[in-house]
N, C-alpha and C positions, 0 to 999 in steps of 0.2 A: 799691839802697836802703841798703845800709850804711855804703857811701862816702857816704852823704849822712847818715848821724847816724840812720837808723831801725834799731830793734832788731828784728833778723827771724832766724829759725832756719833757714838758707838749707839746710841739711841736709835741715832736719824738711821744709819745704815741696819740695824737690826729691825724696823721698823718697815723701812723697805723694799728690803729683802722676802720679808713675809708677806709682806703685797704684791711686789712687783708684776705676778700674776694674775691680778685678779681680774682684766679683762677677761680670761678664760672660763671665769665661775658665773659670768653674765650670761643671760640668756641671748639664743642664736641671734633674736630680731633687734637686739639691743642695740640704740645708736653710738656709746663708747665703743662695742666691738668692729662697727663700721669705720674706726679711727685705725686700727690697725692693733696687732701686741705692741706692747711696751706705750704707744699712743694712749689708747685706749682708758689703761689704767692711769696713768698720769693725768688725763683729764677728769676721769671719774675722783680721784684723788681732791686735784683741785676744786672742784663742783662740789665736793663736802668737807671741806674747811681742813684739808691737809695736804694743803699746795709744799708746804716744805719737801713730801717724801719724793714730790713728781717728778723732778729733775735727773733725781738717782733711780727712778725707775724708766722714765723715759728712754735711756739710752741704756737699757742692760740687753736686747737685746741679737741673737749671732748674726743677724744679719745689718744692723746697724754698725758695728763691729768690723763687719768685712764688707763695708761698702763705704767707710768713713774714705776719706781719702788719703788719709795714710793713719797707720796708728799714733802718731804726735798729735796730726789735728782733734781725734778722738778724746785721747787722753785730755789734751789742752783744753778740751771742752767739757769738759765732767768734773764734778770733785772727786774728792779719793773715795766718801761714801757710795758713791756713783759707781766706779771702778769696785766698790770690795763686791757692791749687790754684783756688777756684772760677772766677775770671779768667782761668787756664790754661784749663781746661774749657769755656769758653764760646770760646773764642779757635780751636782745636786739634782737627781731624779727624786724620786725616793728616798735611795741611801746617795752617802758620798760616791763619788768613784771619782776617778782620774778623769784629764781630760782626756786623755787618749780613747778610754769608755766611751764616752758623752758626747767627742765628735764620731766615733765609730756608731753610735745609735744615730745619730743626722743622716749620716751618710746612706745608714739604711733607708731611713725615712723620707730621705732627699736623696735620691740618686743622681750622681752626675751634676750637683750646684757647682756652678764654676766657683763663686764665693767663699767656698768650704774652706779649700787651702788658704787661701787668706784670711780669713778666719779664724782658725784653727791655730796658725803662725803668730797672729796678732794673740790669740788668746794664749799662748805659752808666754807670751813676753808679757804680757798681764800679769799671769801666775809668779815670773821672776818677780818681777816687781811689789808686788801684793806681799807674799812671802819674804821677801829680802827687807820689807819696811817693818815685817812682824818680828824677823827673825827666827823664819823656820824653814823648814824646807817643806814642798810639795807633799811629801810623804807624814808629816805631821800635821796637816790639818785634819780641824777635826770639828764635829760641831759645836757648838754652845751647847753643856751641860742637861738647860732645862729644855730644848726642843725636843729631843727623842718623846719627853712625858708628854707635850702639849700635842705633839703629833698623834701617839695613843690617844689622848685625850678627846681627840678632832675627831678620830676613824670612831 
């Protein structure tokens, strides 16, 4: 994106992308996790001097997404960092997969959300738009170079 003229905080966004989850790494009784996902971590964040990442985590996730009240107001309220993490997150188990993957595993795991298809809608028009600023299509994303090692590295 920045080779192409968009202004993006490739820091900020890589930064908290690799967070964004970390409510989940906290223990059951923890009071961050009583905030909710994506809550959670953003105030943990805050609470230890890296209030910048919380905003772009705050709203990454599918059900904030499909409960905003439409995708504009969503959008209008995020920065693009914000939107790449939530694009990351929708895209990212494990390995990449599609979104079509990744809402098909929701669905398993969530039977019957009414949310879903809005969702799901909302998160393809994400994907144009994410892509269209990179100048790639869907089928060429791909991760950052040095994550596969640090992922190794983790396990």
């Amino acid at each position: 994106m920045s080779a192409r003229g968009v202004a993006v905080d490739a820091r900020l966004a890589e930064s908290a992308a690799l967070l964004h989850d970390l409510d989940k790494a906290l223990p059951a009784g923890d009071p961050y996790r009583a905030l909710g996902h994506g809550a959670g971590s953003a105030a943990w964040l805050r609470d230890h001097d890296l209030g910048e990442l919380a905003e772009a985590v705050t709203s990454h996730p599918v059900w904030v997404l499909g409960n905003a009240q439409s995708y504009e107001a969503w959008a209008a309220a995020t920065s693009l960092e914000a939107r790449l993490v939530a694009y990351a997150d929708k895209r990212a188990i494990q390995d990449l997969v599609s979104l079509h993957d990744r809402f098909e595993r929701w669905n398993r795991r969530y039977p019957g959300n009414p949310m879903e298809p809005i969702a799901h809608k909302r998160a393809r028009r994400l994907e144009r738009e994410i892509c269209a600023a990179a100048g790639i299509r869907p089928d060429e994303v791909a991760r950052l170079p040095w994550v596969d090692e640090a992922l190794r590295q983790a396990a």
